[in-house]
C-alpha positions as a Markdown table, in Angstrom:
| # | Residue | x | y | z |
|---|---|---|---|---|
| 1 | Unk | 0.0 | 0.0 | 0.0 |
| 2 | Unk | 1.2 | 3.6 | -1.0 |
| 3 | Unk | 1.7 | 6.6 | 1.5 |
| 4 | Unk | -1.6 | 8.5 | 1.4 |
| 5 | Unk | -0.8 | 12.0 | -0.5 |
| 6 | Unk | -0.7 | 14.9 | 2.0 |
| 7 | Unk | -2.5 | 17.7 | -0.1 |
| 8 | Unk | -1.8 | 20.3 | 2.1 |
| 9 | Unk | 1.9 | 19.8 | 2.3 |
| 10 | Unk | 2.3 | 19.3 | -1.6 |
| 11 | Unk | 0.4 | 22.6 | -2.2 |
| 12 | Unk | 2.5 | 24.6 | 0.1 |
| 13 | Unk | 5.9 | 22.8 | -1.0 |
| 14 | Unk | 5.1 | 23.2 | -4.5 |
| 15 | Unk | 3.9 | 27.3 | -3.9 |
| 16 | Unk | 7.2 | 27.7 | -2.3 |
| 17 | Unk | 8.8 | 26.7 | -5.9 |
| 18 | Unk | 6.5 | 28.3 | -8.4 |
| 19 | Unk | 5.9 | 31.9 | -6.9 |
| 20 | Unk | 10.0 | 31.8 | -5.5 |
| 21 | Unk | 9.5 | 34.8 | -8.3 |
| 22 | Unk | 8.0 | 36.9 | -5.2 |
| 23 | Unk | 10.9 | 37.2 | -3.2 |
| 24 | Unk | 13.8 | 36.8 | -5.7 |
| 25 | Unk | 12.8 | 39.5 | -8.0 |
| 26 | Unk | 9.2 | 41.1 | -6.4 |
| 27 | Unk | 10.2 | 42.8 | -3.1 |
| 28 | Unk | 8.7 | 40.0 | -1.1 |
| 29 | Unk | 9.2 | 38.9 | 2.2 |
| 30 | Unk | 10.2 | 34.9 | 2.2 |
| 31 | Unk | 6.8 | 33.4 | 3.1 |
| 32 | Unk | 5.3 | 32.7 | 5.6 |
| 33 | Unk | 2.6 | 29.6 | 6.6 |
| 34 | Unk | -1.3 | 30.9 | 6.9 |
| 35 | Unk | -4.2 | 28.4 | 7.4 |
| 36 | Unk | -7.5 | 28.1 | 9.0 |
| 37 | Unk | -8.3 | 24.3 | 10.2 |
| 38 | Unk | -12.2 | 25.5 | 10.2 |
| 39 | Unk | -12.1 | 26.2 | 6.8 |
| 40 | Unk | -9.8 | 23.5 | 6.0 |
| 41 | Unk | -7.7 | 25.7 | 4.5 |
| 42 | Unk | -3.6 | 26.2 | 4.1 |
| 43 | Unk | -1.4 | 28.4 | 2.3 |
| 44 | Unk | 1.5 | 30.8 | 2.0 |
| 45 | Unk | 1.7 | 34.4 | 2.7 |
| 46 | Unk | 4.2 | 37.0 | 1.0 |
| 47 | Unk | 4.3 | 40.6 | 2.0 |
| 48 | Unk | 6.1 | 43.4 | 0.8 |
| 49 | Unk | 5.5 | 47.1 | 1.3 |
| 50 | Unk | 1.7 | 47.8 | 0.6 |
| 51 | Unk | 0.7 | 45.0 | -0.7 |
| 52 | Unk | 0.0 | 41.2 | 0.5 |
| 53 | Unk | -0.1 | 37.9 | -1.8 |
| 54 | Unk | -2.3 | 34.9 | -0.5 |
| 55 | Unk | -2.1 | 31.8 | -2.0 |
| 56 | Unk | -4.8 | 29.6 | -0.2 |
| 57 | Unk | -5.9 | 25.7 | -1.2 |
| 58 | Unk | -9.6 | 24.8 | 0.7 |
| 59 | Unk | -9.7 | 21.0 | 0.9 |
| 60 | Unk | -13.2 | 19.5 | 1.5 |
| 61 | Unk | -15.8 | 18.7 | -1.0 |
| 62 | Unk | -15.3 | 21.1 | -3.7 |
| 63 | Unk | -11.4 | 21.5 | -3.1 |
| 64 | Unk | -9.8 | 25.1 | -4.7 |
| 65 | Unk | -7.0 | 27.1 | -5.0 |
| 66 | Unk | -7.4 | 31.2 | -4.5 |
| 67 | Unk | -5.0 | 33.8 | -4.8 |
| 68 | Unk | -5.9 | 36.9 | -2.8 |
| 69 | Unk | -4.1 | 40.1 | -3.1 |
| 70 | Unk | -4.6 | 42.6 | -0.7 |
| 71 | Unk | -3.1 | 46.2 | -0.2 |
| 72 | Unk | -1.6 | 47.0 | 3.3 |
| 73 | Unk | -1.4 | 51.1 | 4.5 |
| 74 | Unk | 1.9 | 52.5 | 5.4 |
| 75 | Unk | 0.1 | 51.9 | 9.1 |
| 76 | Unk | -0.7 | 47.9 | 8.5 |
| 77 | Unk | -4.0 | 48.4 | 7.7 |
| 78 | Unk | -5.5 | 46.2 | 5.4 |
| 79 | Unk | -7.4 | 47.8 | 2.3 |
| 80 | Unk | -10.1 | 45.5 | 0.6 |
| 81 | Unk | -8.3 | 42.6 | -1.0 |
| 82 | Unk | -9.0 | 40.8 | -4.5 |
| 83 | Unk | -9.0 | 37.6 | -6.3 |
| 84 | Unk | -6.1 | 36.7 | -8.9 |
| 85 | Unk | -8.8 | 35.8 | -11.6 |
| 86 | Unk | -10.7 | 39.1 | -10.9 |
| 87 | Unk | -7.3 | 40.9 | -11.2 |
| 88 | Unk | -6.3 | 39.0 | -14.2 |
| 89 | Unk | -9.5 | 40.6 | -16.2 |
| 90 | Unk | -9.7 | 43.9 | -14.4 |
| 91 | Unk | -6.5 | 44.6 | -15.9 |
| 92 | Unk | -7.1 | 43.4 | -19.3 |
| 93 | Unk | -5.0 | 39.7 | -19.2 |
| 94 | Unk | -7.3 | 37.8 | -20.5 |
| 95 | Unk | -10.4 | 35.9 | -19.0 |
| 96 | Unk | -11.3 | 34.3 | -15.7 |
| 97 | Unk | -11.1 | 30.8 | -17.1 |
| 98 | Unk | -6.9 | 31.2 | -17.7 |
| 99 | Unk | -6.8 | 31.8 | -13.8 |
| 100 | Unk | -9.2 | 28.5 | -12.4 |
| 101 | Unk | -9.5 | 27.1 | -9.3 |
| 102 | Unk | -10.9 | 24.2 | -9.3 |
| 103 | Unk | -9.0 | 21.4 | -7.8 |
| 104 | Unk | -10.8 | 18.1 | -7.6 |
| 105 | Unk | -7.2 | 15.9 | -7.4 |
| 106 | Unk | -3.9 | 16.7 | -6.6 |
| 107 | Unk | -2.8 | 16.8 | -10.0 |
| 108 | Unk | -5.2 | 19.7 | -11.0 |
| 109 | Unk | -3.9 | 21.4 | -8.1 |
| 110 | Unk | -0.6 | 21.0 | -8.4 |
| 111 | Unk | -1.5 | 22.5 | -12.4 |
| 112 | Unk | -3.4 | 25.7 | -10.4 |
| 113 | Unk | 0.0 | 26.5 | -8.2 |
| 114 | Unk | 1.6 | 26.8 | -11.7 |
| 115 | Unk | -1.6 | 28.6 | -13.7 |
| 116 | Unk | -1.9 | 31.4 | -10.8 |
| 117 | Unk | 2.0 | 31.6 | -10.5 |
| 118 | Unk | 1.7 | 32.8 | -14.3 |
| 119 | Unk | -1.1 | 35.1 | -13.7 |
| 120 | Unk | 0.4 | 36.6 | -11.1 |
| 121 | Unk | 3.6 | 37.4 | -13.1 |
| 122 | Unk | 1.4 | 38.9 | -15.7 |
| 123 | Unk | -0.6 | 40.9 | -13.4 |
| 124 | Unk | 1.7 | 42.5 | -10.7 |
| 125 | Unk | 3.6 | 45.0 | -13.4 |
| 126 | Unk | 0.2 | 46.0 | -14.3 |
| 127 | Unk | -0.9 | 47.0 | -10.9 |
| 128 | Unk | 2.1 | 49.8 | -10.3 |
| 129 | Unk | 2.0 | 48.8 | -6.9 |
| 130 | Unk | -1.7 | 49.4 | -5.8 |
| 131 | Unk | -4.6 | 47.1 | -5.7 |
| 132 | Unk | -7.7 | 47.9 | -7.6 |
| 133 | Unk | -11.1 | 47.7 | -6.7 |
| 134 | Unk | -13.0 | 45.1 | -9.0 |
């Protein structure tokens, strides 16, 4: 019998590889481990100076990966945050579907890490350092 696959672990460990982008070339802070055991939810946080980057996987029935971006004030204060695939169109990338988040198995959501580590390098020149509202 094969070791059961641990899908949290695997997301985060595969995050740390494909948005290493972040902190090697973004301004971001290495990242740090966020999760929520009542959501059944685990991810990675990277900050840098006004704005945060939240890469989340929700296990359970309908399992998905989200990106969040959020900006942050010069005082901490968080302004209201937005999804990667809202981003992605606000900003004229393309549509939703090219940022999904979906992940039924562990191979489609190993394929999201990589799909939202795309978008993201797409979007974040686009933003000039703020956050839009969509």
């Amino acid at each position: 019998m094969g070791k059961r696959p641990n899908l949290p672990e695997d997301f985060r460990s595969e995050a740390r590889v494909a948005y290493a982008f972040l902190t090697e070339s973004e301004g971001f802070s290495e990242p740090e481990t966020v999760g929520d055991r009542s959501f059944r939810c685990t991810g990675l946080r990277f900050r840098r100076t006004g704005m945060e980057v939240e890469f989340l996987y929700f296990g359970g029935r309908e399992p998905e990966v989200s990106t969040w971006l959020t900006p942050v004030g010069a005082d901490g204060t968080q302004g209201r945050g937005a999804r990667l695939d809202a981003l992605y169109v606000a900003v004229g990338c393309g549509p939703a579907q090219d940022v999904p988040i979906s992940a039924p198995t562990r191979r489609a959501m190993l394929k999201r890490v990589h799909e939202h580590a795309a978008a993201l390098r797409r979007v974040l020149p686009l933003l000039d350092g703020e956050v839009p509202e969509v």
